[in-house]
C-alpha positions as CSV (number, residue, x, y, z in Angstrom):
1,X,-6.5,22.7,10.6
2,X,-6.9,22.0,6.9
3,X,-7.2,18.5,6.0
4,X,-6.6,17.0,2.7
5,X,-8.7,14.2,1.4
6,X,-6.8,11.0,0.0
7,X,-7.1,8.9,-2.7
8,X,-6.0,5.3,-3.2
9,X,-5.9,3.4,-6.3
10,X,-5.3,-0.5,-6.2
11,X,-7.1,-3.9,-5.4
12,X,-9.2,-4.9,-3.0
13,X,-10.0,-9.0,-2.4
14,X,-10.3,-11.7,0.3
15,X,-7.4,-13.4,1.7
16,X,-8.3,-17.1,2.8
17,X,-6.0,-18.3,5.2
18,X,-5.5,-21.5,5.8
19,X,-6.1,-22.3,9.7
20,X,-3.9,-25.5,9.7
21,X,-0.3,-25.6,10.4
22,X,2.5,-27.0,7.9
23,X,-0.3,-28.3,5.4
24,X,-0.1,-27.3,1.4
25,X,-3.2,-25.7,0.2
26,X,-4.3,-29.4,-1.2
27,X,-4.4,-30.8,2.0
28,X,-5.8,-27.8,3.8
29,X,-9.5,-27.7,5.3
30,X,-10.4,-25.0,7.3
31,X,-10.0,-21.3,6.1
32,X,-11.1,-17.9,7.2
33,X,-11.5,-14.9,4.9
34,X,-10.0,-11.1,5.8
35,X,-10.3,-8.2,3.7
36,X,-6.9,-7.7,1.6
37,X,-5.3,-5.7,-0.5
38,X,-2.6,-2.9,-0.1
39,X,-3.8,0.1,-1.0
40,X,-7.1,-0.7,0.8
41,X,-4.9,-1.5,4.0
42,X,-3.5,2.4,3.4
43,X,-7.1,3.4,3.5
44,X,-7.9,1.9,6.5
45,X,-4.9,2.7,8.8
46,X,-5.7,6.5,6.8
47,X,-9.0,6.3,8.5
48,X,-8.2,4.8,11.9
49,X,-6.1,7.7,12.7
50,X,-8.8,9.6,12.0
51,X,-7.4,11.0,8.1
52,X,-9.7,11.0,5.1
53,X,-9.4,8.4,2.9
54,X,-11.0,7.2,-0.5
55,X,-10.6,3.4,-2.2
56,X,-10.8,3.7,-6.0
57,X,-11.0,-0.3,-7.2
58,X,-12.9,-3.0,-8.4
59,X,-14.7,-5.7,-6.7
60,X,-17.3,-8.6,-8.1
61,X,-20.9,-7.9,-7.7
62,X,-21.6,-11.0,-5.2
63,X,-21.2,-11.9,-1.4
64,X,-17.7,-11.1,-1.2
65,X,-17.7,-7.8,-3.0
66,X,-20.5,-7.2,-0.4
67,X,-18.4,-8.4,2.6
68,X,-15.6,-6.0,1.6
69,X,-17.3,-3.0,0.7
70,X,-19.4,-3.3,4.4
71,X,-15.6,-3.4,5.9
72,X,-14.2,-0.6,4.4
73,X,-17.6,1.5,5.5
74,X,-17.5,0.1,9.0
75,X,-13.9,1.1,9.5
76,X,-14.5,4.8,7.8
77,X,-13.2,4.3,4.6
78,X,-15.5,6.2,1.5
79,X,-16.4,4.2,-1.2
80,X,-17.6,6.4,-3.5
81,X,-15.2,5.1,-6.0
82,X,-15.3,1.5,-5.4
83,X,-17.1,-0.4,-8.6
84,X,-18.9,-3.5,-8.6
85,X,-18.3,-5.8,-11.6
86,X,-21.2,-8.0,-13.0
87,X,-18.8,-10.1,-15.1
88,X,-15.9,-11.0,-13.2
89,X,-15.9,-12.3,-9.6
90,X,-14.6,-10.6,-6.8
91,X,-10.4,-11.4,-6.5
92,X,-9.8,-14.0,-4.1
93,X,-6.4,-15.2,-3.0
94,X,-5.6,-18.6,-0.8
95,X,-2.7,-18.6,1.4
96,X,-1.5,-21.8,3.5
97,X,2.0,-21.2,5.8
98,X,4.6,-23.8,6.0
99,X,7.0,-24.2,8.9
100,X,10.0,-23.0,7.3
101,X,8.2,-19.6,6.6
102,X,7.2,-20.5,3.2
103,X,4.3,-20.0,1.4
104,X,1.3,-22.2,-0.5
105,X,0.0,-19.5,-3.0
106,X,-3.2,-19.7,-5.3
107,X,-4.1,-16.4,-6.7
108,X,-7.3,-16.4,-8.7
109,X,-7.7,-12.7,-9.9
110,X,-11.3,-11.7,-10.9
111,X,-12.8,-8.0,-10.9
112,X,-10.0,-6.2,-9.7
113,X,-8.2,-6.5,-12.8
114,X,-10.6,-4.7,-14.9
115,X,-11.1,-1.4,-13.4
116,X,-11.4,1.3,-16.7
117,X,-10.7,4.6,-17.2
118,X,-14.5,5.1,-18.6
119,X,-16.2,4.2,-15.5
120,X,-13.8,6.9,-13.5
121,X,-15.8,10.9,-12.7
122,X,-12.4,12.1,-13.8
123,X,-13.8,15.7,-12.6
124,X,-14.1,14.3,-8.9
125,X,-10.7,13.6,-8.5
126,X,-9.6,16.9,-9.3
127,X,-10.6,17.4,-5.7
128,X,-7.7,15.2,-4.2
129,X,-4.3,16.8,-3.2
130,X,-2.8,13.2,-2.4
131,X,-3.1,10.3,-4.4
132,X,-1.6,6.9,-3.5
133,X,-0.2,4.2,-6.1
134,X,0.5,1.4,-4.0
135,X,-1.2,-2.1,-5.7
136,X,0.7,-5.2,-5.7
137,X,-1.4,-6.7,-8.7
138,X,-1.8,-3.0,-10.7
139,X,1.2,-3.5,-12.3
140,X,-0.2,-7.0,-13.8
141,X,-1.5,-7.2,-17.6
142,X,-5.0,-6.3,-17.6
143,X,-7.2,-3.1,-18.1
144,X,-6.2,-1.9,-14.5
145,X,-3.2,-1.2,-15.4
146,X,-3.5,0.9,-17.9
147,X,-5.8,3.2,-16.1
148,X,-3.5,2.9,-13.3
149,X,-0.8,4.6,-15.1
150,X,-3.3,7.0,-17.1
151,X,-4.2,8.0,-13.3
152,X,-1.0,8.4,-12.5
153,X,-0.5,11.3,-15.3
154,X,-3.6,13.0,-14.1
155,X,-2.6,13.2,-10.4
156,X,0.8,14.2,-11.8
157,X,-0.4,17.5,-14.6
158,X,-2.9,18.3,-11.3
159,X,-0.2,19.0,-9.5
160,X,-1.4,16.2,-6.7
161,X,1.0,15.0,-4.2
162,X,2.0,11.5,-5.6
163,X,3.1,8.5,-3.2
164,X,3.6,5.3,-4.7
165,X,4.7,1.6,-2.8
166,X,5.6,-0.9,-5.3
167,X,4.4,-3.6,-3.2
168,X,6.6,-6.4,-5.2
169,X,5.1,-10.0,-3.9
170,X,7.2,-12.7,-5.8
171,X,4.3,-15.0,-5.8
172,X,2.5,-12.5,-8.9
173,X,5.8,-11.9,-10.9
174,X,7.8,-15.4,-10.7
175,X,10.1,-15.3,-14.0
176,X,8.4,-12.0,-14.9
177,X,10.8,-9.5,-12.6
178,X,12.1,-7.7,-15.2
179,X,8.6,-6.2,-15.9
180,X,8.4,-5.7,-13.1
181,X,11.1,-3.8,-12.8
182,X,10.8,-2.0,-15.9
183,X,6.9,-0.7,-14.8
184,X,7.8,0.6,-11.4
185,X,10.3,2.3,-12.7
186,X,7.8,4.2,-15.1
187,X,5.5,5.2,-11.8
188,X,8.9,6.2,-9.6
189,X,9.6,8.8,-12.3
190,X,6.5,10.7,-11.2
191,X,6.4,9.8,-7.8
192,X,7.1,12.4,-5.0
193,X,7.6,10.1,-1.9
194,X,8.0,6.4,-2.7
195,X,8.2,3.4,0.3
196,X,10.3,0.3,-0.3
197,X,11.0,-2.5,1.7
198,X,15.0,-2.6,1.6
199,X,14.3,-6.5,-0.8
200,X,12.6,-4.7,-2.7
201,X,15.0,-1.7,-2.8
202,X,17.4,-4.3,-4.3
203,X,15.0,-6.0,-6.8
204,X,13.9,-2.2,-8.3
205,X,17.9,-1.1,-8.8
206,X,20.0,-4.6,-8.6
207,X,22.2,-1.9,-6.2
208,X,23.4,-3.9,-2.6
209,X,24.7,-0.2,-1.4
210,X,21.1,1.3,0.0
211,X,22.5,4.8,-0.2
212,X,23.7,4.3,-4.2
213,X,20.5,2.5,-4.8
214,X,18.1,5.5,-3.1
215,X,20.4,7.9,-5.1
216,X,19.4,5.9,-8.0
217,X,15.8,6.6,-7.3
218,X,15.9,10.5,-6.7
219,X,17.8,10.4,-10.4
220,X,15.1,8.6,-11.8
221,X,12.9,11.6,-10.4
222,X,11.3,10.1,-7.1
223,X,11.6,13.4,-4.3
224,X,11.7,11.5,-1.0
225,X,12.6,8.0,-0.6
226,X,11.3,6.0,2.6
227,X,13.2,2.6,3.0
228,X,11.5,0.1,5.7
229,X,14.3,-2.0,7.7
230,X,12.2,-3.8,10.1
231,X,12.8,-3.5,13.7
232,X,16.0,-1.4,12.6
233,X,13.6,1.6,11.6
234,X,13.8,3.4,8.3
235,X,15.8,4.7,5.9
236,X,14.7,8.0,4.9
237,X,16.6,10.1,2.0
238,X,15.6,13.8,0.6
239,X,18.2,13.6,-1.8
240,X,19.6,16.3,0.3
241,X,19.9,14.7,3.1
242,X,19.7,11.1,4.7
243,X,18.8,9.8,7.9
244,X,18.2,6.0,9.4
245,X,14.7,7.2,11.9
246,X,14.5,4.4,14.4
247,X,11.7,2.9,15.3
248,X,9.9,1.3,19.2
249,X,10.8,-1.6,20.5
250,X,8.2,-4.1,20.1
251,X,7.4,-8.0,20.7
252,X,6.4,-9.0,17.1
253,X,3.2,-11.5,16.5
254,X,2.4,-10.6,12.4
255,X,4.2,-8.5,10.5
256,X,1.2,-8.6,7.8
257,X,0.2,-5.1,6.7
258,X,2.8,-3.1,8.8
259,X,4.3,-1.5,5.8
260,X,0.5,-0.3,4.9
261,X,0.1,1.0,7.7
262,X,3.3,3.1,7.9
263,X,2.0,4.7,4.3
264,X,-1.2,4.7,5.9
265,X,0.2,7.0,8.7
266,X,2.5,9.0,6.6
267,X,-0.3,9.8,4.6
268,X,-2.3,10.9,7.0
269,X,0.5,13.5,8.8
270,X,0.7,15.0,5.4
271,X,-3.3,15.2,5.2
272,X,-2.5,17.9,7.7
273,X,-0.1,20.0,5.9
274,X,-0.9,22.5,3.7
275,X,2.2,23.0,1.3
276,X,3.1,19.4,0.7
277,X,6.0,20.7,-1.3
278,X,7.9,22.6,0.7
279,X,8.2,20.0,3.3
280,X,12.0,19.9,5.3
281,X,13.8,17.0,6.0
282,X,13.1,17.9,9.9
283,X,9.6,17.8,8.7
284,X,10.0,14.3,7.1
285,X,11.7,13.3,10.2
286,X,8.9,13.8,12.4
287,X,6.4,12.0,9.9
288,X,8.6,9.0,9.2
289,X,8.9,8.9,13.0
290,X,5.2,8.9,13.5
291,X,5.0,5.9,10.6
292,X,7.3,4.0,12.5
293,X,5.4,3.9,15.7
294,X,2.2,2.5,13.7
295,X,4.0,0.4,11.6
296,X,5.4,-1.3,14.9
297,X,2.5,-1.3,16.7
298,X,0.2,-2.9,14.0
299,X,3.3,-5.8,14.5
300,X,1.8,-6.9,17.6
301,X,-1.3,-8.3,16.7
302,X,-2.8,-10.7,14.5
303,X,-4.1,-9.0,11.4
304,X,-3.5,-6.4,8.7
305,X,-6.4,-3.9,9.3
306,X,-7.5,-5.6,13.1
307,X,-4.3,-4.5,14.3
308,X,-4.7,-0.9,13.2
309,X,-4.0,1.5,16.2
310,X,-6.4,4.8,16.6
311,X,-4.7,8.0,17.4
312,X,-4.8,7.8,21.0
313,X,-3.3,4.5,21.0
314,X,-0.3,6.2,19.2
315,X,0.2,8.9,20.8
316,X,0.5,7.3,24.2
317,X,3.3,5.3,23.1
């Protein structure tokens, strides 16, 4: 069966997370690092499954950049477009949880931020029939994003299947929303299938109504339109048609890095198909139904890419 290779374009850093309980990042002691970022998430879930996936990014050239690139080759991932920067440090973000489900947040961006076009073998991407937009810090000022969107218009005149996740965290755009807002918006336009959390359905189109505001989004030009509802399943529109695809009952431990790893497994069914245009909403419904289970399943463990299932583990659910 043809396979098509996949592309991701995003961040890649450490997470530190705090091992204490209920204490701010100033009073926390202990930490312990795990690879992060989105799109990198995608690639690994991709990968799991058994899909072929690339990470295009930027990481520092020191111990961390080491430490992620070694993570994304153990778990399958190629890295052929993964840059190491000599000036900036790899990205690092700090995380502490608070009983009440809040969050202590230190961000201190570094290499990922200044990934340029020049460095990029525009002529080896030519190669990919998927390309996935789904960075949470891409959309941030800084040379990334910039050749984010000039990516973006090259996967879009090749003719490349485009899937884009906003991947709004309110932590990186406090007081800011509106650009935010105003840049998805910009990457929806060219998107063919788009995921959105329903919060973040109603931050992008300010619509309550999840069928007006999906509408809103195939108007704008998006093709298929995958809303995540949580335990409720998914929300999936062809602007044709719509459907709410349920998902498995689960017993939920972390929810971290389930909606990357339902893109991840999307991705990955249509890696398989050969005319990803002329897809039917039966189609869709089988792959949205597919995402769901390893969305779900990465819900019962501890860990974004840790709790990624393999194949078999899916399919005998």
């Amino acid at each position: 069966m043809m396979t098509h290779s996949i592309l991701c374009v995003g961040e890649l850093l450490i997470d530190f997370f705090c091992t204490e309980r209920n204490v701010n990042l100033q009073q926390g002691q202990n930490f312990i690092k795990h690879a992060g970022g989105a799109p990198a998430n995608v690639c690994a879930a991709i990968a799991k499954l058994g899909g072929h996936a690339y990470f295009l990014g930027k990481v520092g050239a020191d111990p961390f950049g080491e430490f992620l690139e070694n993570t994304l080759n153990t778990m399958d991932v190629h890295t052929n477009f993964l840059f190491k920067d000599r000036h900036y440090p790899t990205t690092l973000a700090f995380v502490s949880l608070q009983e009440n489900g809040q969050r202590d947040f230190i961000f201190n961006r570094g290499a990922d931020a200044h990934l340029r076009m020049d460095e990029i073998s525009i002529d080896l991407l030519d190669s990919f029939n998927i390309m996935h937009f789904g960075s949470a810090t891409a959309l941030l000022p800084g040379p990334l994003q910039q050749t984010y969107f000039e990516l973006l218009a090259l996967a879009k005149r090749n003719n490349s299947f485009i899937s884009f996740d906003p991947n709004f965290r309110s932590d990186l755009w406090n007081g800011q929303e509106e650009t935010f807002i105003d840049l998805s918006f910009n990457c929806i336009a060219k998107s063919d299938f788009i995921k959105l959390s329903d919060e973040e359905l109603i931050i992008i189109t300010g619509e309550q109504d999840i069928q007006k505001a999906v509408s809103s989004l195939h108007l704008l030009g998006a093709r298929y339109v995958a809303v995540t509802l949580g335990e409720k399943g998914t929300y999936f529109s062809d602007n044709k048609k719509s459907l709410v695809v349920p998902s498995i009952p689960i017993k939920a431990v972390d929810t971290t890095g389930a909606g990357d790893a339902f893109v991840g497994a999307v991705l990955y069914q249509l890696s398989k198909i050969k005319s990803l245009h002329k897809l039917s909403f039966e189609d869709w419904l089988q792959i949205i139904t597919f995402g769901n289970k390893v969305g779900a399943i990465v819900c019962e463990k501890i860990g974004a890419m840790e709790a990624l299932p393999d194949l078999e583990k899916v399919e005998s659910r």
